[in-house]
C-alpha positions, 0 to 999 in steps of 0.5 A: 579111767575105766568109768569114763570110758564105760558106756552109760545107759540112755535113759531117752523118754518118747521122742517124736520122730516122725509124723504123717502129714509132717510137721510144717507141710502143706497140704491141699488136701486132708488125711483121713487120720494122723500117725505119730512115730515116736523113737521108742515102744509107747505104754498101751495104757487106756488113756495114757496116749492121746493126739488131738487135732484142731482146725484152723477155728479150733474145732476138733475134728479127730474121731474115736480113740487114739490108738497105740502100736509099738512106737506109733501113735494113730487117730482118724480124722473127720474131713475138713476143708478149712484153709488154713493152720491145723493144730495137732496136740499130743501127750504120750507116755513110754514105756519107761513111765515117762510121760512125753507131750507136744504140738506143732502144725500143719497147713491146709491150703485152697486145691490148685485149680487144674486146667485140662490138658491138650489131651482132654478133647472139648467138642468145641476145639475139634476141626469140623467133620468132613464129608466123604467126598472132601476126604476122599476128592483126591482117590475120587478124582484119579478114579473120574480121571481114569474113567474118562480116559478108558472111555475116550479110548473106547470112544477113539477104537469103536470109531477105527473099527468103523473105518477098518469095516467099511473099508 
């Protein structure tokens, strides 16, 4: 009884648990590297760890070495624009000397084509310019208005003055 009820070591080997860009994603555009995260501490072995990844006609396009930090795995990648499946291959070993290798994919598919927004300003979609006066034909108006009046009321009192002094 004591023996089934006590716990037994775990002996799990580097199992990936996590990657960036994830596996199955869509894409439209390419990282500029790949990170493997795996749910254990990873051998720093030269040579020991490796992820390659391939484009959709099978060219690699990882650059440099791979590099191990704890329990992740990191490689550069060359740009590509390919459309279509990335294959990413990878081989580790954890620190318990177990070796651990795998693959899965990626998607890289063509950029949305992203039309500008009613708050982009195309020349040809702005009203024509107005002149002043088109603007400004109501002050101009009310202005020419009281003019007129203060002239005409000008005009009505010199003309009574003229009667008041010749009488």
């Amino acid at each position: 009884m004591i023996f089934l009820l006590t716990p037994l070591q775990a002996h799990a080997h580097a199992e990936l648990i996590a990657s960036t860009p994830a596996i199955s994603s869509q894409l439209s555009i390419l990282p500029t590297k790949i990170v493997l995260l795996f749910g254990e501490d990873l051998s720093d072995l030269a040579g020991a760890n490796a992820v390659i990844v391939t484009d959709p006609s099978g060219v690699e396009i990882s650059k440099g070495q791979s590099k191990v930090s704890g329990s992740s795995l990191t490689r550069e990648l060359n740009s590509s624009k390919a459309v279509g499946t990335y294959r990413v291959d990878f081989r580790v070993l954890s620190e318990d000397g177990h070796p651990v290798a795998g693959q899965f994919d990626f998607f890289l598919h063509k950029p949305e084509v992203i039309q500008p927004s009613k708050g982009v300003v195309n020349s040809d979609d702005l009203p024509a310019q107005k002149s002043f006066f088109a603007v400004h034909i109501k002050h101009l108006s009310i202005v020419l208005l009281v003019l007129l009046t203060l002239g005409i009321w000008a005009l009505v009192e010199s003309r009574a003055r003229r009667r008041r002094s010749s009488m």
